[in-house]
Biopython code that builds the backbone (N, CA, C, O; Angstrom):
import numpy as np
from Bio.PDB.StructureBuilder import StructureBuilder

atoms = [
    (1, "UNK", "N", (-18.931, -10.871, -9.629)),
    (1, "UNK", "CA", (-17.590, -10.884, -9.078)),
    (1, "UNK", "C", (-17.038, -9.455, -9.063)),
    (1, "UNK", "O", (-17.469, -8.807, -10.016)),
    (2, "UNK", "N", (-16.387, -8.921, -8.433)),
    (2, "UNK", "CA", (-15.827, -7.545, -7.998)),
    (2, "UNK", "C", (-14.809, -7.539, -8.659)),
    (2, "UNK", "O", (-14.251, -8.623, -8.828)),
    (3, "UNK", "N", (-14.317, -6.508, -9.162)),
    (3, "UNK", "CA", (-13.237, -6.605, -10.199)),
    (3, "UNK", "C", (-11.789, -5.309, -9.342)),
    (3, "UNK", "O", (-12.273, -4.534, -8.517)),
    (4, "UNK", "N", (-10.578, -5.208, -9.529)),
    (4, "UNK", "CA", (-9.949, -4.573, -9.194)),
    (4, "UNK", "C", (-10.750, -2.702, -9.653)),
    (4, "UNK", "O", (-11.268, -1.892, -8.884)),
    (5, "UNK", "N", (-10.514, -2.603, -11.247)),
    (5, "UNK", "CA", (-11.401, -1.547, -11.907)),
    (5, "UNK", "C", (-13.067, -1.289, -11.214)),
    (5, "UNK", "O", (-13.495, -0.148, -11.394)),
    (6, "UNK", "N", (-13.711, -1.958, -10.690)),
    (6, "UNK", "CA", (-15.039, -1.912, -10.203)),
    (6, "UNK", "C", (-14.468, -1.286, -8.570)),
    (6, "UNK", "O", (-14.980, -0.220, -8.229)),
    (7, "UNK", "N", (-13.738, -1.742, -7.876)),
    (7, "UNK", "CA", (-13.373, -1.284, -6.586)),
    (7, "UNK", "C", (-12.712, -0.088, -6.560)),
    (7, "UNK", "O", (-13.084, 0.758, -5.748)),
    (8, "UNK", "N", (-12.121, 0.059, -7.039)),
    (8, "UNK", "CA", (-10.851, 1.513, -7.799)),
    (8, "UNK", "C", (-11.838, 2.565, -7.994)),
    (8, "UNK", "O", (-11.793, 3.445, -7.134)),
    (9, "UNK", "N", (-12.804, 2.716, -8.991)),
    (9, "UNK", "CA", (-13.797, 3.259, -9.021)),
    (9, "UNK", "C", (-14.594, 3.853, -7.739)),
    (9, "UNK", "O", (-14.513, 4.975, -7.239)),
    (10, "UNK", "N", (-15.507, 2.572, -7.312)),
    (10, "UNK", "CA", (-16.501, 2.900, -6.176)),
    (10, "UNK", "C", (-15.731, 3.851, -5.340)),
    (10, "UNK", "O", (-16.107, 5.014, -5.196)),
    (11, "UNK", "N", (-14.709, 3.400, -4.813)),
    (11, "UNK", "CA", (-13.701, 4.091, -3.915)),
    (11, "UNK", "C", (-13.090, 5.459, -4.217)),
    (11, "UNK", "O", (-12.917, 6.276, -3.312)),
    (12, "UNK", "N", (-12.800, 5.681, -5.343)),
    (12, "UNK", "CA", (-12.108, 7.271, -5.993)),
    (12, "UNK", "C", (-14.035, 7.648, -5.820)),
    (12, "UNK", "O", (-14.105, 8.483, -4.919)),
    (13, "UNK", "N", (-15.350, 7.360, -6.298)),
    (13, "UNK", "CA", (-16.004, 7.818, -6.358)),
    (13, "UNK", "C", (-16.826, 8.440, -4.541)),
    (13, "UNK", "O", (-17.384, 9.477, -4.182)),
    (14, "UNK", "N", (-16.518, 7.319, -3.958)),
    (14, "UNK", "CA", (-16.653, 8.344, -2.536)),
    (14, "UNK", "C", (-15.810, 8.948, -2.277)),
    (14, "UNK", "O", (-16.223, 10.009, -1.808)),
    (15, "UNK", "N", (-14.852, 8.911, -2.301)),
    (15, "UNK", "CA", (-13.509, 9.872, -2.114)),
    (15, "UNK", "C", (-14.237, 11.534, -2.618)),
    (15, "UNK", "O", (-14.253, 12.572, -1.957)),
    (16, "UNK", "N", (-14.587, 11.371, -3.508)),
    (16, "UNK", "CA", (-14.879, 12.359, -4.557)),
    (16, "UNK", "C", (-16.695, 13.224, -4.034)),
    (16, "UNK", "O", (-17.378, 14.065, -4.618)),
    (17, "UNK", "N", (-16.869, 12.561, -2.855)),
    (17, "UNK", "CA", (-18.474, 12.764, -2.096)),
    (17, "UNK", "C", (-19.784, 12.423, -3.397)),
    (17, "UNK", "O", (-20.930, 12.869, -3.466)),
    (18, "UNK", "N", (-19.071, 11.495, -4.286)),
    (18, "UNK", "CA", (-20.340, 11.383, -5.179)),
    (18, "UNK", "C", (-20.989, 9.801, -5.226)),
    (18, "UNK", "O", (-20.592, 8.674, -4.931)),
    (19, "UNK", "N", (-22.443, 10.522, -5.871)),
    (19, "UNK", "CA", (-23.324, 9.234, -5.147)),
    (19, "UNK", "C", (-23.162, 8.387, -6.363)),
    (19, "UNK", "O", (-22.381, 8.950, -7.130)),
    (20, "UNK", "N", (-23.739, 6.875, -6.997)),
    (20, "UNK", "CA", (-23.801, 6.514, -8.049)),
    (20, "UNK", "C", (-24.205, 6.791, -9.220)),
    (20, "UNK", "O", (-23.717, 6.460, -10.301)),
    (21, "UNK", "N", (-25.806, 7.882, -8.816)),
    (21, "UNK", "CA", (-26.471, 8.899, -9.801)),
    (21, "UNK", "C", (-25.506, 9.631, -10.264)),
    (21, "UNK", "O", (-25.260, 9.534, -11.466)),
    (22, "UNK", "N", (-24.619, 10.659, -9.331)),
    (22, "UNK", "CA", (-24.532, 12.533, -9.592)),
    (22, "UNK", "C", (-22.982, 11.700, -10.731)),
    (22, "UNK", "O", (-22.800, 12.283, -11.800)),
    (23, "UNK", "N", (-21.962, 10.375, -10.410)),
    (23, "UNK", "CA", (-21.179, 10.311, -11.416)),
    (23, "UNK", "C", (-21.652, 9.911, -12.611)),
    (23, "UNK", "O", (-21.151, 10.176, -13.704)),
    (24, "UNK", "N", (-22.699, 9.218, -12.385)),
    (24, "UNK", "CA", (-23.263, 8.433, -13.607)),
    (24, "UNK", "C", (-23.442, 9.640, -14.639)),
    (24, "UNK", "O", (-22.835, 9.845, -15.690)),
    (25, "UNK", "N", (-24.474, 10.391, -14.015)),
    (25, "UNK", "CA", (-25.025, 11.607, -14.697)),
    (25, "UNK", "C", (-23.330, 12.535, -15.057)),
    (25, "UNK", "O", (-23.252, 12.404, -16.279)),
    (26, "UNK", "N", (-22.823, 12.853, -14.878)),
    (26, "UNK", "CA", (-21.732, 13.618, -14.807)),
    (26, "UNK", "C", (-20.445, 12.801, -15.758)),
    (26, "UNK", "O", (-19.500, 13.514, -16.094)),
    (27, "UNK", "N", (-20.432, 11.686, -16.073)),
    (27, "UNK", "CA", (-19.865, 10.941, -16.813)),
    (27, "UNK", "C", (-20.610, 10.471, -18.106)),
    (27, "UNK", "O", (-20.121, 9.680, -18.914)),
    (28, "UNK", "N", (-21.725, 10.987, -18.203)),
    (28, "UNK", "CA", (-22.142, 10.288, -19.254)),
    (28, "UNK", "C", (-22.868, 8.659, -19.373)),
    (28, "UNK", "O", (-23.582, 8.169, -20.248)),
    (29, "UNK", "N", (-22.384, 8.152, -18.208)),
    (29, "UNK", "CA", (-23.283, 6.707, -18.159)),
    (29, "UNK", "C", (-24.488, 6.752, -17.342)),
    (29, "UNK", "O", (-24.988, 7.636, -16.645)),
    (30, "UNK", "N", (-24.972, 4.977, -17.754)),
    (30, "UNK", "CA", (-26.574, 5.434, -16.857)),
    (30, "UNK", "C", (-26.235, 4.710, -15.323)),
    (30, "UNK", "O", (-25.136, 4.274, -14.981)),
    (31, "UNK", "N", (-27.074, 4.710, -14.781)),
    (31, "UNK", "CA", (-26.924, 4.651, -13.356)),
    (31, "UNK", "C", (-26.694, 2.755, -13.503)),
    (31, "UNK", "O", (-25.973, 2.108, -12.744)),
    (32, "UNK", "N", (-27.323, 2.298, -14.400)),
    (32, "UNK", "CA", (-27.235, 0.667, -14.404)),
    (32, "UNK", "C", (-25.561, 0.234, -15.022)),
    (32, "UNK", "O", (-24.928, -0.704, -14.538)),
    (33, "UNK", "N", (-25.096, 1.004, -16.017)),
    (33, "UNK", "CA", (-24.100, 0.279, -16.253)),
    (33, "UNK", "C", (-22.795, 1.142, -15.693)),
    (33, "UNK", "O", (-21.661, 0.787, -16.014)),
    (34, "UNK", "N", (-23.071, 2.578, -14.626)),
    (34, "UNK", "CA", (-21.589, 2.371, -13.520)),
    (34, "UNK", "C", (-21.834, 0.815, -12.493)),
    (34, "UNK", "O", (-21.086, -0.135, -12.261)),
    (35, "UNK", "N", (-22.982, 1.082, -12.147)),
    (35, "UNK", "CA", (-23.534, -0.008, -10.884)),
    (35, "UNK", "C", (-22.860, -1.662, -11.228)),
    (35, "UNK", "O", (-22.547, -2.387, -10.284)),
    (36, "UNK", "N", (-22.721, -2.049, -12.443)),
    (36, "UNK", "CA", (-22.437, -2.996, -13.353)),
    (36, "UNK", "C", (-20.704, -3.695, -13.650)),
    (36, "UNK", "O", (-20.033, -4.728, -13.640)),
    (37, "UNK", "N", (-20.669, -1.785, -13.972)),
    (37, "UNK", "CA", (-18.757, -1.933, -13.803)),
    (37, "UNK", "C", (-18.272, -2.087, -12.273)),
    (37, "UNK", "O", (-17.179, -2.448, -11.837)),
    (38, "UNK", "N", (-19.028, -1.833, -11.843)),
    (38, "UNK", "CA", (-18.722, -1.106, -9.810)),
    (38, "UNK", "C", (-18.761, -2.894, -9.237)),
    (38, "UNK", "O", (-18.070, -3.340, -8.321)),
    (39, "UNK", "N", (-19.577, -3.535, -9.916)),
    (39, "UNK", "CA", (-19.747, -4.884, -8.794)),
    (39, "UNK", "C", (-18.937, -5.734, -10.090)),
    (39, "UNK", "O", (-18.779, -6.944, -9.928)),
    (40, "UNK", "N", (-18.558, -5.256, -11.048)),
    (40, "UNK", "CA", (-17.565, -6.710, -12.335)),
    (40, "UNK", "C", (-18.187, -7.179, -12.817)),
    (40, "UNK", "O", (-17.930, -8.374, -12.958)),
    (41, "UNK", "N", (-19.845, -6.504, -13.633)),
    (41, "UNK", "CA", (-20.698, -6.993, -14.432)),
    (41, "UNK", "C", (-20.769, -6.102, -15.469)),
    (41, "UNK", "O", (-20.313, -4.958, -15.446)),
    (42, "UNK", "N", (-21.497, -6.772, -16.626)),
    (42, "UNK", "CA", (-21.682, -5.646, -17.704)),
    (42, "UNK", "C", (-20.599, -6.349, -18.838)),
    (42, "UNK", "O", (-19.784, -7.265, -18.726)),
    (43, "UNK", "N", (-21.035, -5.375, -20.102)),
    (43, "UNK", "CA", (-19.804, -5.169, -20.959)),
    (43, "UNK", "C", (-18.641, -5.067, -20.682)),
    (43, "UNK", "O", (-18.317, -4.843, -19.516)),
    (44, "UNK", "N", (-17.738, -5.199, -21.646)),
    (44, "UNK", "CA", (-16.058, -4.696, -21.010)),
    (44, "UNK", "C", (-15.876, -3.358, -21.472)),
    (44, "UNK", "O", (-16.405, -2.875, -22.473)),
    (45, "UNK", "N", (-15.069, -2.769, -20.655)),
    (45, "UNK", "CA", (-14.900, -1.427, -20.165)),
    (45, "UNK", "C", (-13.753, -0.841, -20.983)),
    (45, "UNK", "O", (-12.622, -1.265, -20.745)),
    (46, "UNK", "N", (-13.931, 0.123, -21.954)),
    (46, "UNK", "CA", (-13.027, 0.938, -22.767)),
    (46, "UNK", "C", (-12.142, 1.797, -22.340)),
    (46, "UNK", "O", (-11.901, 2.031, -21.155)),
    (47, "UNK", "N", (-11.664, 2.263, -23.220)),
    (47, "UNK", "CA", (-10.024, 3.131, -22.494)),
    (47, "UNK", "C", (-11.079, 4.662, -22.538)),
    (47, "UNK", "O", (-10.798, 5.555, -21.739)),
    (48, "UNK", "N", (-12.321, 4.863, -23.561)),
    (48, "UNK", "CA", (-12.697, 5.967, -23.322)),
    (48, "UNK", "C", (-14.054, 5.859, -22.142)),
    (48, "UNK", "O", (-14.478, 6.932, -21.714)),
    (49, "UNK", "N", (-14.495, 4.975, -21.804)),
    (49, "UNK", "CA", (-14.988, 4.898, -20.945)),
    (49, "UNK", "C", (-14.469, 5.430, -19.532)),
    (49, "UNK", "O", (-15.042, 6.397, -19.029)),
    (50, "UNK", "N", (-12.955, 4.569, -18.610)),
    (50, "UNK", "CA", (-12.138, 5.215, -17.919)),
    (50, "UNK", "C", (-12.127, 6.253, -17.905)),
    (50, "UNK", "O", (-12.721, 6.845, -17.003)),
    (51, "UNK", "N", (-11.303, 7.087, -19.109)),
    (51, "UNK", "CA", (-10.933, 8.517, -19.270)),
    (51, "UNK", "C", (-12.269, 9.132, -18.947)),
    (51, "UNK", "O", (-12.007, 9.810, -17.953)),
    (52, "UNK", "N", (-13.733, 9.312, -19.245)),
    (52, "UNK", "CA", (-14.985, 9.598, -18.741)),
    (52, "UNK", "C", (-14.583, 9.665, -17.188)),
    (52, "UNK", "O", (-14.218, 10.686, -16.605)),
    (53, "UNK", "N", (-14.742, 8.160, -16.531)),
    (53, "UNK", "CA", (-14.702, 8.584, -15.176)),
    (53, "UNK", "C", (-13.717, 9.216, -14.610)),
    (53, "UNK", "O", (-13.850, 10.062, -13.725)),
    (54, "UNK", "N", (-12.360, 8.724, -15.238)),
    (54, "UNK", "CA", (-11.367, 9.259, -14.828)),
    (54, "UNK", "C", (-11.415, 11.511, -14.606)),
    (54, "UNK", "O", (-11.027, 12.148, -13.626)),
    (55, "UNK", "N", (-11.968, 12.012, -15.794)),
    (55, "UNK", "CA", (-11.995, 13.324, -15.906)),
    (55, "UNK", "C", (-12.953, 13.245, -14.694)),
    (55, "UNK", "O", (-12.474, 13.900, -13.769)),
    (56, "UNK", "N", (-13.890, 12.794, -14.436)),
    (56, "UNK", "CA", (-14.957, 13.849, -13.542)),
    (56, "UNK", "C", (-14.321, 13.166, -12.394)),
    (56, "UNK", "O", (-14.113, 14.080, -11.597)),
    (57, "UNK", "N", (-13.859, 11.962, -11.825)),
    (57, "UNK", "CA", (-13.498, 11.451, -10.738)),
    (57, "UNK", "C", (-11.745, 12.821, -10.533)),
    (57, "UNK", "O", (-11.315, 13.188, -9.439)),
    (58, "UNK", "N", (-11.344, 13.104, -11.457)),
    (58, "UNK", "CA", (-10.575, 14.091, -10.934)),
    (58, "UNK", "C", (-10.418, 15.472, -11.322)),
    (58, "UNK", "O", (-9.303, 15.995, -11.313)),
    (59, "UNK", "N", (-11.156, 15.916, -11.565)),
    (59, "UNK", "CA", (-11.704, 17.198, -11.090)),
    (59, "UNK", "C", (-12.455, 17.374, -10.463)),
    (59, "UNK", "O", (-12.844, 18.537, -10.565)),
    (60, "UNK", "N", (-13.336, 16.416, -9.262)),
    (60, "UNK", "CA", (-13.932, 16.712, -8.064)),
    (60, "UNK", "C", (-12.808, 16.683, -7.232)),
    (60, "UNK", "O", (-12.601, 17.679, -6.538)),
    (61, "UNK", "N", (-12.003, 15.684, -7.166)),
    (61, "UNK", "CA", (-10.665, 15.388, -6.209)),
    (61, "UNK", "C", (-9.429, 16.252, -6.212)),
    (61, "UNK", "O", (-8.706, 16.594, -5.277)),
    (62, "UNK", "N", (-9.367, 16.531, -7.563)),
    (62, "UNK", "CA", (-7.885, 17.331, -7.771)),
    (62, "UNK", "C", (-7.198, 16.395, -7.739)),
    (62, "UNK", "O", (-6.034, 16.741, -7.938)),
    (63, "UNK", "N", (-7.332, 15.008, -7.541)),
    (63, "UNK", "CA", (-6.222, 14.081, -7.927)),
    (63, "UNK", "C", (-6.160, 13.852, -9.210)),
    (63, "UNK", "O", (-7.121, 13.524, -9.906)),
    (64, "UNK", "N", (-4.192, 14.133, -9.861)),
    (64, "UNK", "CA", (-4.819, 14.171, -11.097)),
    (64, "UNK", "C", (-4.065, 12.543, -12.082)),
    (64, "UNK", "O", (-4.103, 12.691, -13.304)),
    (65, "UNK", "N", (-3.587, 11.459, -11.697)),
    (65, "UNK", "CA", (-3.609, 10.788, -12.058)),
    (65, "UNK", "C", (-4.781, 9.590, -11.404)),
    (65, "UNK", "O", (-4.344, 8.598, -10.820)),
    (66, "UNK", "N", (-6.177, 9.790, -11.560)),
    (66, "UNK", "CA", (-7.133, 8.761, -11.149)),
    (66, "UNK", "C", (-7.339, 7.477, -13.223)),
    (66, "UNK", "O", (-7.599, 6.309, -13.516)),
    (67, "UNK", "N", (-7.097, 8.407, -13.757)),
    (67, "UNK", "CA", (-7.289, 7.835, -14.940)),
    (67, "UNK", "C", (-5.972, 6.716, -15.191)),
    (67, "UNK", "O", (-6.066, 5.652, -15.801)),
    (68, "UNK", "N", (-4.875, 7.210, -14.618)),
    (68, "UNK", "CA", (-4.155, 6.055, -14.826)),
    (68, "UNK", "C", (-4.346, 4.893, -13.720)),
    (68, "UNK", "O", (-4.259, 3.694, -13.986)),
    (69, "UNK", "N", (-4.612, 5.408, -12.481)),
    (69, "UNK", "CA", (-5.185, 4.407, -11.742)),
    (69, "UNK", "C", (-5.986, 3.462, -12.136)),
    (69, "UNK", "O", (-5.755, 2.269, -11.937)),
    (70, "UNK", "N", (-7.072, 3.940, -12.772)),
    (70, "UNK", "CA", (-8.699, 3.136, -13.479)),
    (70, "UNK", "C", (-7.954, 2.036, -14.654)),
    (70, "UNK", "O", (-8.291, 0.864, -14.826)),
    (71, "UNK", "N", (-6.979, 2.696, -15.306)),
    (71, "UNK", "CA", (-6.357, 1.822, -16.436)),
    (71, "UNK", "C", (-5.402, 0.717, -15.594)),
    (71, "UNK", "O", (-5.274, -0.469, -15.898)),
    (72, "UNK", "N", (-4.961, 1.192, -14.809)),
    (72, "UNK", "CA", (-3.967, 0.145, -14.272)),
    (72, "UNK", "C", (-5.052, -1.016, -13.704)),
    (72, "UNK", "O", (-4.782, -2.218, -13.689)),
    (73, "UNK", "N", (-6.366, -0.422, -13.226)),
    (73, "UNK", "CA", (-6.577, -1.345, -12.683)),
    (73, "UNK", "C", (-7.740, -2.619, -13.178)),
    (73, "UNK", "O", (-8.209, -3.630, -12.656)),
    (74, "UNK", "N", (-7.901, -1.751, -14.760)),
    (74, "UNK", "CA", (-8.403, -2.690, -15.815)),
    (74, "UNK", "C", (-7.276, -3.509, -16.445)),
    (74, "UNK", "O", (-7.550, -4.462, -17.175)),
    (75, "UNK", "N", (-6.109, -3.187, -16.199)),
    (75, "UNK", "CA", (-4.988, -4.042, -17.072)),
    (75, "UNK", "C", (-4.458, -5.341, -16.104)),
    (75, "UNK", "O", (-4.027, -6.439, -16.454)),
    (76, "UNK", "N", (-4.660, -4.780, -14.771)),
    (76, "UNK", "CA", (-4.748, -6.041, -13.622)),
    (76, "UNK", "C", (-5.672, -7.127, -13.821)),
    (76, "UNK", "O", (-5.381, -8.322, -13.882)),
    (77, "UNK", "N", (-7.202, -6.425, -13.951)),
    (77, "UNK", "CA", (-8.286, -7.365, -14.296)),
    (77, "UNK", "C", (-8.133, -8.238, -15.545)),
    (77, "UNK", "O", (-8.535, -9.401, -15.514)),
    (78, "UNK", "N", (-7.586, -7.742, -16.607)),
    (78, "UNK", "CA", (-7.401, -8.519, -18.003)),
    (78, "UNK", "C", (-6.300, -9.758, -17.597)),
    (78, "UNK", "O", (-6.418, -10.975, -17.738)),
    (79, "UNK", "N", (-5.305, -9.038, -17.096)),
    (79, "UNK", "CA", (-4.026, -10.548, -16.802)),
    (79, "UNK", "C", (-4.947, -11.600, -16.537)),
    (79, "UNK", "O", (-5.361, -12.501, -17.267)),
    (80, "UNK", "N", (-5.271, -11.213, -14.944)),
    (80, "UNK", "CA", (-5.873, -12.324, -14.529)),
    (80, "UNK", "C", (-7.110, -12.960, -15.291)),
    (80, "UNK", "O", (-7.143, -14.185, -15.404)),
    (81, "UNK", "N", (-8.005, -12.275, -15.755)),
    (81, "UNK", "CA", (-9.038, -12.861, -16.336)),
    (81, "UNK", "C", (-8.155, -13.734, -17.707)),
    (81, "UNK", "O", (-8.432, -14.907, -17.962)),
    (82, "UNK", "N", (-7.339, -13.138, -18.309)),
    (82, "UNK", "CA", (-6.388, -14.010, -19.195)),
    (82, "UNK", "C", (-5.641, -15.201, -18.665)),
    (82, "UNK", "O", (-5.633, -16.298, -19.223)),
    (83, "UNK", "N", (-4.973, -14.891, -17.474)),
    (83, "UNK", "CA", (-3.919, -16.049, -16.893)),
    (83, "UNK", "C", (-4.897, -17.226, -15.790)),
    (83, "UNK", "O", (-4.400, -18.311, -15.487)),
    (84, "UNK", "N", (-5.906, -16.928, -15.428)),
    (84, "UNK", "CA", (-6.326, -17.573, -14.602)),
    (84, "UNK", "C", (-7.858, -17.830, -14.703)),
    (84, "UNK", "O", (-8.473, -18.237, -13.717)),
    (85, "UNK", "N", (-8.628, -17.534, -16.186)),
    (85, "UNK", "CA", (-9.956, -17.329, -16.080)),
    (85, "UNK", "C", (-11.330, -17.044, -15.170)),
    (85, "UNK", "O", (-12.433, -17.560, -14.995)),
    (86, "UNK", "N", (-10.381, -15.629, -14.598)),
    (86, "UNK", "CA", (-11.724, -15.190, -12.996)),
    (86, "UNK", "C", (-12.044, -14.006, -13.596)),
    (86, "UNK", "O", (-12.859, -13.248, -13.070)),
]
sb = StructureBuilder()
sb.init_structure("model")
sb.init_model(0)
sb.init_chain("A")
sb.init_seg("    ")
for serial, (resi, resn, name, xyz) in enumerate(atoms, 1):
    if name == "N":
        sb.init_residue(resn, " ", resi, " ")
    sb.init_atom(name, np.array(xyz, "f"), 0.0, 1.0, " ", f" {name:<3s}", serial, name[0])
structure = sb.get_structure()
């Protein structure tokens, strides 16, 4: 299932001309568990995890609130996965 945080991502990450490797590598994760967060699979996703993508997703962009974006859009995913079990 695609998650708000998994779309937010993929999207700041082309924005940003990067492939799934060059953030993976550049964030610290492996290529299986961005791919994981990116489609709403995997573990659940930490506030220092974000901040990871968040730093390299904006300092390729110069946009500099992407990290609160990524959080907002894990705190969307929690409601609902809380209020509505999706």
């Amino acid at each position: 299932m695609i998650t708000r945080l998994g779309q937010t991502i993929q999207q700041k990450r082309i924005e940003a001309g990067l492939s799934i490797l060059q953030l993976a590598l550049l964030s610290g994760l492996s290529v299986l568990r961005l791919h994981e967060i990116e489609h709403g699979g995997g573990e659940p996703v930490s506030f220092d995890l974000c901040r990871a993508l968040g730093q390299v997703l904006s300092a390729r962009t110069g946009h500099q609130f992407i990290l609160q974006e990524l959080w907002l859009a894990y705190s969307v995913d929690k409601y609902f996965q809380s209020k509505f079990g999706i």
